[in-house]
N, C-alpha and C positions, 0 to 999 in steps of 0.2 A: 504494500500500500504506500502511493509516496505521499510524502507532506501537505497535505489540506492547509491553503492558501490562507483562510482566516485564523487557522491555528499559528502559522508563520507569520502572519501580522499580530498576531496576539504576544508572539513572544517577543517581540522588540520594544512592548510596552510594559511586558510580566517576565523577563529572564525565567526560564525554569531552572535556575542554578537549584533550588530544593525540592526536585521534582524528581521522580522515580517511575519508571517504567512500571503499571500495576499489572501488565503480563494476566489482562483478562482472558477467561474462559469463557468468549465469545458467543458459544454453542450455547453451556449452561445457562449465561444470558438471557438469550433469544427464548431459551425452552421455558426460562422462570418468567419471562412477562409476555411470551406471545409476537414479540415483534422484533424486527430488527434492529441495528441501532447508528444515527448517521454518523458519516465519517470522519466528521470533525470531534465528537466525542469520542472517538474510536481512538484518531491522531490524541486528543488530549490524553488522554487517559494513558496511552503509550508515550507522551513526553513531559506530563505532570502528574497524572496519578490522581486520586483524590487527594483534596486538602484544604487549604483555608487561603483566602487573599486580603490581608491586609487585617487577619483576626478577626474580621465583621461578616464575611460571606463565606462560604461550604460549596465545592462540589462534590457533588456525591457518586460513589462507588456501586456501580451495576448489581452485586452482589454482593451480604457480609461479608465480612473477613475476622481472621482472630487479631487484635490490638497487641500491643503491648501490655496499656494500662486497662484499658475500656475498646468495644468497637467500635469502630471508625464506620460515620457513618454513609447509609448505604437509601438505594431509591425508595425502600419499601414504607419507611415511616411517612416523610414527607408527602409520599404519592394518598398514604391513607388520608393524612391530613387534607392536603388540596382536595381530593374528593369530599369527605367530608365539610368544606367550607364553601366548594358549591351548591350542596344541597340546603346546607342553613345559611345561605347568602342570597338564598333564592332561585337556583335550580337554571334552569333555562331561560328567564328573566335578568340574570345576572351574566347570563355568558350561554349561548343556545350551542351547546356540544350533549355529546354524549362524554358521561364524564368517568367510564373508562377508558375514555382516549386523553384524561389528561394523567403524564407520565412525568415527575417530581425530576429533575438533574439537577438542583442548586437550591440553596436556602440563604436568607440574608440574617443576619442579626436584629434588621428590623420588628419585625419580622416578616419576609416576605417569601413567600414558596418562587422557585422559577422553575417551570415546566416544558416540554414539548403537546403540543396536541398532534396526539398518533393516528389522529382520521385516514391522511395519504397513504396508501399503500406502501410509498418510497418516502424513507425515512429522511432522504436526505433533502425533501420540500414539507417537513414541519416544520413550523414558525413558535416559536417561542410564546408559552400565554403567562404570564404574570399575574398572581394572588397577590395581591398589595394589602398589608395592614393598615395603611396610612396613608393609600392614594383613589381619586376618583375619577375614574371608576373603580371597582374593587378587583375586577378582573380585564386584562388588556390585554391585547394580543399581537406579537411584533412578526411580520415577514421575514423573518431573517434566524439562522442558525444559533446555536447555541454559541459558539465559538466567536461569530460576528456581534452577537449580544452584547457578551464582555466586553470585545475591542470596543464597539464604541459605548459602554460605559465609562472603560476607563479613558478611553479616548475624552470624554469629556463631548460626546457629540449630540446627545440629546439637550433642546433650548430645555424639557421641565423632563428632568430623570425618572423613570420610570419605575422607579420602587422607592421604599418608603425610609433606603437609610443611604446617603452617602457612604459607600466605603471606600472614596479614592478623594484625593485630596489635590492631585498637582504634584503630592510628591511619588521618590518610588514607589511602583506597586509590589509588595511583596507575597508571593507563594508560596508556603511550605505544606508538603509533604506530610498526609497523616499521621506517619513514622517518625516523622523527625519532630513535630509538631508532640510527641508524647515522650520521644525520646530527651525531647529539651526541659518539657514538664516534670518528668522524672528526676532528673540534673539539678533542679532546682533554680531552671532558667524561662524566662519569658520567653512562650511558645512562639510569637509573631518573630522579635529578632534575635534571640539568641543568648540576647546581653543577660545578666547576675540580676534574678527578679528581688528586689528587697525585702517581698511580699512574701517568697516561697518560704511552704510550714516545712516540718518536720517530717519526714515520712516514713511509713516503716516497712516498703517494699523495698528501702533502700541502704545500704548497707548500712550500720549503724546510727538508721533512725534520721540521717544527715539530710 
């Protein structure tokens, strides 16, 4: 598979220096949710992995996995929730899909679910529908890939941002790695950069309690 173009524009703006190949079981995938999965989360996934951007937003992993600390999270919860907040946000009134077609890839700190709507046959013309906590409408829907999504979030290219929390600022966007993101928690290091958290308790997974 070669490199998906918006995934390559995305990383000039997101370095994946803390990003890891998650070497999905693509099949497994497909057979746990019924559908295929497009390319650019395909490329992401193989050049960032799951993880966090900027500590405020999550993408999410196709299938659990075992954590270090805890599981890292994965499409199944988010996808219950967004379903579930179609139907008590008003069903088809709110957003006229059938709403096992909407499929969870990312969640924001806002709190805001970002989905694919899986109607098209070919995965690689769903557009991106947004569950906003704190935006109107409550559900919106972008032409554009998941991968294209980000770039112009963080691009800064929407005049009124489409979800309910800024997580980019103008400065670097940083990514880490679900792995490293627990491995630095564990450390007794803030998970976003790295640095000595002043904050971090005492733990006692860890050797003497430090």
């Amino acid at each position: 598979m070669g490199e998906n173009p918006h995934v390559a524009a995305l990383t000039r703006l997101m370095p994946p220096v803390h990003g890891a190949d998650e070497q999905v079981d693509w099949a497994a995938a497909e057979a746990r949710w019924g559908v295929g999965f497009p390319t650019d989360y395909r490329d992401f996934m193989a050049r960032y992995g799951g993880g966090s951007i900027n500590g405020e937003a999550v993408v999410l992993l196709p299938l659990p996995r075992e954590g270090l600390r805890w599981p890292p999270a994965d499409l199944a919860e988010e996808t219950a929730n967004v379903r579930h907040a179609w139907r008590a946000e008003g069903g088809r009134d709110a957003l006229d899909v059938d709403p096992e077609h909407l499929l969870a890839w990312g969640v924001t700190a806002g709190p805001d679910i970002l989905c694919w709507l899986t109607s098209d046959a070919d995965p690689d013309r769903w557009p991106v529908v947004v569950r906003g906590r704190h935006t109107s409408p409550t559900f919106t829907v972008h032409p554009c890939g998941m991968a294209e999504f980000l770039y112009r979030l963080l691009a800064d290219e929407y005049d009124d941002p489409p979800v309910s929390l800024v997580f980019w600022d103008g400065a670097p966007v940083r990514f880490v790695h679900w792995r490293e993101e627990q491995r630095r928690y564990l450390a007794g290091l803030d998970p976003v950069t790295g640095d000595p958290d002043p904050y971090a308790q005492p733990r006692p997974d860890r050797p003497g309690g430090a």
